[in-house]
N, C-alpha and C positions, 0 to 999 in steps of 0.2 A: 490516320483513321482513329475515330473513337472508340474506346470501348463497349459491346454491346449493352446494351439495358440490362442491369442488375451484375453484370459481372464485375464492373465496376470499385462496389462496393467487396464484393466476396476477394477479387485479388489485391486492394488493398488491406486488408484485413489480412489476409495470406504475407503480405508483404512485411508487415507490423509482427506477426507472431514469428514472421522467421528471423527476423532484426533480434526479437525477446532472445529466443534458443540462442544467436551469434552472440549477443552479449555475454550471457549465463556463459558460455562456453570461453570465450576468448577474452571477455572485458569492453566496457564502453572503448578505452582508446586504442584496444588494440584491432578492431576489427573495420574491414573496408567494405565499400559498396561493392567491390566486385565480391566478396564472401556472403557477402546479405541476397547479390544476385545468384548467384551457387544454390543457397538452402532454399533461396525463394522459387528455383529452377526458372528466372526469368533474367532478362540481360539487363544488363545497367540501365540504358535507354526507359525500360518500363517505368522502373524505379524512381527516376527521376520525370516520368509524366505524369506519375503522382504526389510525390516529395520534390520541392523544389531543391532542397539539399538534406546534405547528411543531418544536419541540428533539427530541421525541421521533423523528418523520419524518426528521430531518435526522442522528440520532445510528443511525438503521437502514441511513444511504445509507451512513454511515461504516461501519461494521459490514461491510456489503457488499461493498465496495474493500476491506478486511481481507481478508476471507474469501476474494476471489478471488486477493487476491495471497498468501497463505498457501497458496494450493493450487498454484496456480501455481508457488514455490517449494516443495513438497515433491512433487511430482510431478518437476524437477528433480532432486532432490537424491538422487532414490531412485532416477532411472535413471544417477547417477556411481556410479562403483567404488570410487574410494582418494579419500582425504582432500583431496588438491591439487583434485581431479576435485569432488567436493561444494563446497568455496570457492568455485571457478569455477562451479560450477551456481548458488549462492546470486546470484553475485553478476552474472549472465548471467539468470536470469529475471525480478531486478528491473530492468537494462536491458530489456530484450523487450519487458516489460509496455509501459514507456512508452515504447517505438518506436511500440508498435504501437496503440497508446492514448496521446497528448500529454495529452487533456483529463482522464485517470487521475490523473497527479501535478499537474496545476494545482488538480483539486477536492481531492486530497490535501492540498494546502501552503493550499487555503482553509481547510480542517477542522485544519489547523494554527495558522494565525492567530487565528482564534476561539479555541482551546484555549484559549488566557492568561484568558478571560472566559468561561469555559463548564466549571467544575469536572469534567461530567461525560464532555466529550469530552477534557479532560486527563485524566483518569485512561485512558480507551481510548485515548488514541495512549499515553501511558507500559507499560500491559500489553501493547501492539501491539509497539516498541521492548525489552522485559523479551523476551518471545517469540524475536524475532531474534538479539537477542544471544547468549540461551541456549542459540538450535540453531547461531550461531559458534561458539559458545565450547565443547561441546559435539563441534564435528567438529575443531575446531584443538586438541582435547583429543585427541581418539584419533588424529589428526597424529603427537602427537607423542608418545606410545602405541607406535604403529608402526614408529617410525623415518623416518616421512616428515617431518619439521618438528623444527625445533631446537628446546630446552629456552627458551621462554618464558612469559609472564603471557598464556593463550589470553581470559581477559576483557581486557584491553585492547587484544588485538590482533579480538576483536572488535568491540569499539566502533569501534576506527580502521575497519574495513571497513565499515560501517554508514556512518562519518563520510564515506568518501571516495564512497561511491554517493549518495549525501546531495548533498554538496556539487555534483558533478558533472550530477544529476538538474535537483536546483533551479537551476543559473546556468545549465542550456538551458533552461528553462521559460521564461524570462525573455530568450534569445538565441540562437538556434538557430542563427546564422550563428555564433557563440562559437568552437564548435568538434565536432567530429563526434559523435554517441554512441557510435557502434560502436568510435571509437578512444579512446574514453574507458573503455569497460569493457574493452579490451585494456589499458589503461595500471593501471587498479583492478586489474586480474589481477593484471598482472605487480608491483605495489608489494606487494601483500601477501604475495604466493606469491612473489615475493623475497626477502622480510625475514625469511618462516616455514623457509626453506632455507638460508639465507644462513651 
């Protein structure tokens, strides 16, 4: 029997956010479909009459955490004015997220780990990554278009910006007494939006 009209859509979505929580909690490889059926309160059978399999399931939760931080960053980025103002946006909503969400980037940097072994979630975090770069390198263009930003290479000054929300994200994931986040993306600000004026 099919699922009614419109519910469809609501219980796989249901089914994708409780896969999220089983990760956060357990690990991409330690957790089974009967445990994703458990949080999701539905049996295995449902599960797989909308995931063909477990990679597929687990490649939609990834998708998902895209998609939101993708909007999240351009809902940012399109209420800044000038060029400094969008770097800063870019690089202040990806801090947010994971203020405001920790278990965001620990399931992130799971679906990272796997990549090495999962050809097809390497290629989506590399088009995830191709994405970002493209709208740095893209605003650090009209930067310096404008007259706001000095004559440089805006692709590898956005990979550095990429690199230092990266590096920063991931060593609190791992240590949150490390050091603050909030004065970490003050310091991300200021190194780039430094170097781009300088």
């Amino acid at each position: 029997m099919s699922p009614k009209v419109g519910v469809a859509p609501k219980r796989r979505a249901e089914i994708i956010e409780a896969t999220f929580f089983c990760i956060a909690l357990k690990g991409y490889s330690n957790i089974t479909m009967q445990d994703i059926a458990d949080s999701a309160g539905v049996s295995k059978g449902v599960i797989h009459y909308y995931f063909r399999n477990k990679e597929e399931l687990f490649l939609s939760v990834f998708e998902k955490l895209v998609r939101d931080l993708d909007g999240h960053i351009a809902r940012k980025v399109e209420r800044a004015k000038t060029p400094p103002e969008k770097v800063c946006a870019i690089i202040g909503a990806v801090f947010e997220k994971i203020r405001e969400n920790k278990k965001f980037q620990v399931v992130l940097v799971d679906f990272w780990a796997q990549s090495t072994k999962n050809p097809r979630l390497m290629a989506a975090n590399a088009s995830q990554y191709a994405r970002y770069r493209h709208l740095a390198k893209k605003i650090i263009a009209e930067g310096i278009r404008d007259g706001y930003f000095k004559e440089c290479d805006p692709a590898r000054v956005a990979s550095a910006l990429i690199g230092l929300i990266e590096g920063f994200t991931i060593q609190w994931i791992f240590d949150e007494k490390a050091f603050d986040l909030v004065r970490a993306q003050k310091m991300t600000e200021e190194i780039i939006i430094g170097f781009l004026k300088e």
